[in-house]
SENUKE-550337 format. One record per residue (C-alpha): chain; residue in three letters; z, x, y. Coordinates in nm, 2 decimals, padded with zeros to 4 digits. Layout:
<recs>
+-------+------+--------+--------+--------+
| kelum | tivo |     pz |     px |     py |
+-------+------+--------+--------+--------+
|     A |  ALA |      Z |      X |      Y |
...
+-------+------+--------+--------+--------+
</recs>
This chain:
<recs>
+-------+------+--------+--------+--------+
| kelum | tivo |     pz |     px |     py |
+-------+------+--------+--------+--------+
|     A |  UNK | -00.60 | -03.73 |  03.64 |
|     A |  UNK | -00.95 | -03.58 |  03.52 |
|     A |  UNK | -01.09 | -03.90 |  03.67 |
|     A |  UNK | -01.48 | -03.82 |  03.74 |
|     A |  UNK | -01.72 | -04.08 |  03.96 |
|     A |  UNK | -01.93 | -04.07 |  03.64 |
|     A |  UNK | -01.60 | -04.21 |  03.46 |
|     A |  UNK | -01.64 | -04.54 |  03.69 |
|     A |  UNK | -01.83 | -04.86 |  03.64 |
|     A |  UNK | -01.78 | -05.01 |  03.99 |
|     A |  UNK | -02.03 | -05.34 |  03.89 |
|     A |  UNK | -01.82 | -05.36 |  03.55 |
|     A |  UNK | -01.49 | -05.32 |  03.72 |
|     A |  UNK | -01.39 | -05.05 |  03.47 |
|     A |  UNK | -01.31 | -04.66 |  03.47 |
|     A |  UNK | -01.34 | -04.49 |  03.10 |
|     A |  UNK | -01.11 | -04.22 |  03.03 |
|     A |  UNK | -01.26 | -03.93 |  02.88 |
|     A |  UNK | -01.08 | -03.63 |  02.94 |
|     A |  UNK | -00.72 | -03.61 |  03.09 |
|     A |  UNK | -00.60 | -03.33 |  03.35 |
|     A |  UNK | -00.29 | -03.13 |  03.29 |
|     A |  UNK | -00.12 | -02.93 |  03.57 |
|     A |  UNK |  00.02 | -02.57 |  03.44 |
|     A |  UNK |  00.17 | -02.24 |  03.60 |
|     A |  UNK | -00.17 | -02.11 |  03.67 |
|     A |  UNK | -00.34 | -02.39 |  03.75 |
|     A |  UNK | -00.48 | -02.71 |  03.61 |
|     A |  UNK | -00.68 | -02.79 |  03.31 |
|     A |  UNK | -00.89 | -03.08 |  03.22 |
|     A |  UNK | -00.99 | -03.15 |  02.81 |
|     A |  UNK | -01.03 | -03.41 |  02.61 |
|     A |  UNK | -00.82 | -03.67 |  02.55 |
|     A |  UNK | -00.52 | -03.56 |  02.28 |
|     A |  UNK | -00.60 | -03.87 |  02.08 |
|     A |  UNK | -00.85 | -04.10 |  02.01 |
|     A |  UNK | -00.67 | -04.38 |  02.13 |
|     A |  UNK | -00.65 | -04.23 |  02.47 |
|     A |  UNK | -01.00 | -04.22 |  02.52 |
|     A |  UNK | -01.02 | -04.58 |  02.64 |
|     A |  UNK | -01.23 | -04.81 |  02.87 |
|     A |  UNK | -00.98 | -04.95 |  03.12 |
|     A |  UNK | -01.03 | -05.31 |  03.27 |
|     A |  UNK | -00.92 | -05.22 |  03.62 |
|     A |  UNK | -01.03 | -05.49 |  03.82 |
|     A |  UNK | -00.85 | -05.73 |  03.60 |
|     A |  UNK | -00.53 | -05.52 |  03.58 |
|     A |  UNK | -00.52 | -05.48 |  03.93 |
|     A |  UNK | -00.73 | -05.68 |  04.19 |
|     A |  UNK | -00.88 | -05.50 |  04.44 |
|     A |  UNK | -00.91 | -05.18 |  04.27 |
|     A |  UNK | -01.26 | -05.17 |  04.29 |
|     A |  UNK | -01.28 | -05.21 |  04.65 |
|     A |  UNK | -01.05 | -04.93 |  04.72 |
|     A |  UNK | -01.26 | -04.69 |  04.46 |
|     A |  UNK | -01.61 | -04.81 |  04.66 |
|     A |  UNK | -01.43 | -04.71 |  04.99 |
|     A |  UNK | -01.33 | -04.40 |  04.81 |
|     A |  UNK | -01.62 | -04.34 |  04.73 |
|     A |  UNK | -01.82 | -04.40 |  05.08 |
|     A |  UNK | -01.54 | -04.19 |  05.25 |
|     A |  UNK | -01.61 | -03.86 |  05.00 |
|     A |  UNK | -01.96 | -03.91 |  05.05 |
|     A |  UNK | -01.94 | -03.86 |  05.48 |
|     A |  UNK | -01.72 | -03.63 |  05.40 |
|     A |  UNK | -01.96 | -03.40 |  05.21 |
|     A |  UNK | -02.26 | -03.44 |  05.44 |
|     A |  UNK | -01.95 | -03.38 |  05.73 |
|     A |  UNK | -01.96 | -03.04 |  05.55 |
|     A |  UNK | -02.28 | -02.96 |  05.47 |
|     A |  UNK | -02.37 | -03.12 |  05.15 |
|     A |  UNK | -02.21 | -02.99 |  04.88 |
|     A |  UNK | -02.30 | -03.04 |  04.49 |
|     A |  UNK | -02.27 | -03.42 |  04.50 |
|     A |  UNK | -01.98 | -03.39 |  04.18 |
|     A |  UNK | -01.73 | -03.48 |  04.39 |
|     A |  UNK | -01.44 | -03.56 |  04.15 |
|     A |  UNK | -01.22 | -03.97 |  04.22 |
|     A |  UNK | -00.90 | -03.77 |  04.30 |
|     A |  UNK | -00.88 | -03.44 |  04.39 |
|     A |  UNK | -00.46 | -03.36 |  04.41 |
+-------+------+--------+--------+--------+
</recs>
């Protein structure tokens, strides 16, 4: 998923999809959607309660995590695998 923090409305409860991620030989690459119809604001909230709290713990734990290490660029992406 090419899921970025700037992708997600926590107060909305919704995550727009932008770009998607695609895993290759060499590596991964992230573009655009392939479609217009997969560019999308996703209700997540309402699709699955709770959602929102797991992405705000998410998002607390990446932040220790990158003062744990020094900083960092602060463009830390939802998922990283």
């Amino acid at each position: 998923m090419g899921l970025r923090w700037s992708d997600v409305d926590l107060d909305a409860g919704v995550v727009t999809v932008r770009q998607g991620r695609v895993a290759l030989d060499h590596g991964d690459a992230v573009d655009e959607p392939k479609s217009a119809q997969r560019q999308r604001v996703v209700p997540v909230e309402a699709i699955d309660p709770g959602t929102v709290a797991a992405l705000r713990s998410l998002r607390v734990a990446q932040a220790a995590d990158r003062l744990a290490a020094g900083g960092g660029c602060g463009r830390t992406p939802v998922t990283s695998s």
